[in-house]
DRENDREN-75427 format. One record per atom (N, C-alpha, C): x, y, z. Coordinates in steps of 0.05 Angstrom, whole numbers, plus 5000, padded with zeros to 4 digits. Layout:
N
XYZ...
***
This chain:
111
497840265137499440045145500039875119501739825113502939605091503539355100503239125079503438875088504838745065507038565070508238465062507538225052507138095023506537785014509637675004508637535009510437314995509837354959511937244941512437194924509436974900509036764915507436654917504736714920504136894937501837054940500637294926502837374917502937574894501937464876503037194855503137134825499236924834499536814852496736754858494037014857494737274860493637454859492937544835494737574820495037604793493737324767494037174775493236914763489436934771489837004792485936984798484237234781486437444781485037724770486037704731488137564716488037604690485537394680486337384665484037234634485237214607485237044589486637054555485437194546486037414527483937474497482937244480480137334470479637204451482137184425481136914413483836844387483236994376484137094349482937254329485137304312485737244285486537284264487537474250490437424251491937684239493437574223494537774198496637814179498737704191500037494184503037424196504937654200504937944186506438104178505338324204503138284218502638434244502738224267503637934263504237814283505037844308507937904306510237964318508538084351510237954365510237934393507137944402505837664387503337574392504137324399502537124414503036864414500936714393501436434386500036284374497136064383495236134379492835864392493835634391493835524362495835234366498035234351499435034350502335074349502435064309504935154308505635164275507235024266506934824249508834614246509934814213512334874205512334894175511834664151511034664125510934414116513634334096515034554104518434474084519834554104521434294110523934334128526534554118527834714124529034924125531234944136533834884131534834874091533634554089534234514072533334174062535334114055536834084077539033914083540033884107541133584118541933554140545733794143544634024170546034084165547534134201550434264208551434244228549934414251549634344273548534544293551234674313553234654305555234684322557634674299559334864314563134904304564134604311565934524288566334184290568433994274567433774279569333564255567033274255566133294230563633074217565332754216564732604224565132384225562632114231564231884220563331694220562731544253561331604266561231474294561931274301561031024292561730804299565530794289565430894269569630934265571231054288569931204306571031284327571631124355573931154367575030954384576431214399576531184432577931284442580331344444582431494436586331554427585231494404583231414380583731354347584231644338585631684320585931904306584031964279582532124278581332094254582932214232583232204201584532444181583232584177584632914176583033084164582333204135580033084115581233154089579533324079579033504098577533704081576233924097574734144087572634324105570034374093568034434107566034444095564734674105565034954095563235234113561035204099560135344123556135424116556735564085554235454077553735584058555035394029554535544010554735273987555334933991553934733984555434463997557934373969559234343984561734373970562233893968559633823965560033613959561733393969562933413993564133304007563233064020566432764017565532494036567432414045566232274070568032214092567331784088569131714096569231394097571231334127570831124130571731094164574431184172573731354191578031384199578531724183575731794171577432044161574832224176575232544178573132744184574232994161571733144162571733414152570633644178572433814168571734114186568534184187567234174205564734434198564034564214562634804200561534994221558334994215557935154233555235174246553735274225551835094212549535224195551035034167553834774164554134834141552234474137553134474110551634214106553933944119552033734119553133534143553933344108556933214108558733234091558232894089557332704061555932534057557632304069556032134093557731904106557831984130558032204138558032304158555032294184556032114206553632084223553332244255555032404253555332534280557432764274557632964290559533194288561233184322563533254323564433154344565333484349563933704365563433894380565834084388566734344367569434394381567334684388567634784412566935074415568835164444
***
């Protein structure tokens, strides 16, 4: 005869019968699809620069007004910072990963 559980009764089943392994210490380079005891903070932020998390146009926030038009004077792709500044009323292009273009306090989200 077979009997049918619930979903719930199952993972309760399972939860009473596992246990963790002991921690134990490995090569970062045999890591991989292990989890961590406590958490890993790095101690150099990566790149070291504020940079875009999203396809976009960098601007000055508080310069923005709803119908304002911003100018567009420039682009900025990932990768080399190409030294770029924005002052109120203007934006630059960016994409995802590039550096955030000096003056610039927000990215306004094109995807």
């Amino acid at each position: 005869m077979q009997f049918v559980i619930t979903e719930e009764q199952a993972l309760a089943r399972i939860i009473e019968k596992i246990r963790p392994l002991p921690a134990r210490r490995v090569p970062l380079i045999h890591a991989r699809e292990k989890f961590a005891r406590t958490d890993v903070a790095a101690k150099v932020a990566l790149p070291r620069f504020d940079n875009s998390a999203m396809d976009g146009y960098a601007v000055i926030a508080s310069a923005c007004a709803n119908g304002k038009q911003q100018r567009l004077i420039g682009e900025q792709p990932a990768g080399a910072d190409r030294g770029l500044r924005i002052g109120p009323g203007e934006t630059i292009r960016v994409f995802t990963g590039a550096p955030i273009p000096a003056g610039a306090d927000a990215v306004v989200m094109q995807e």
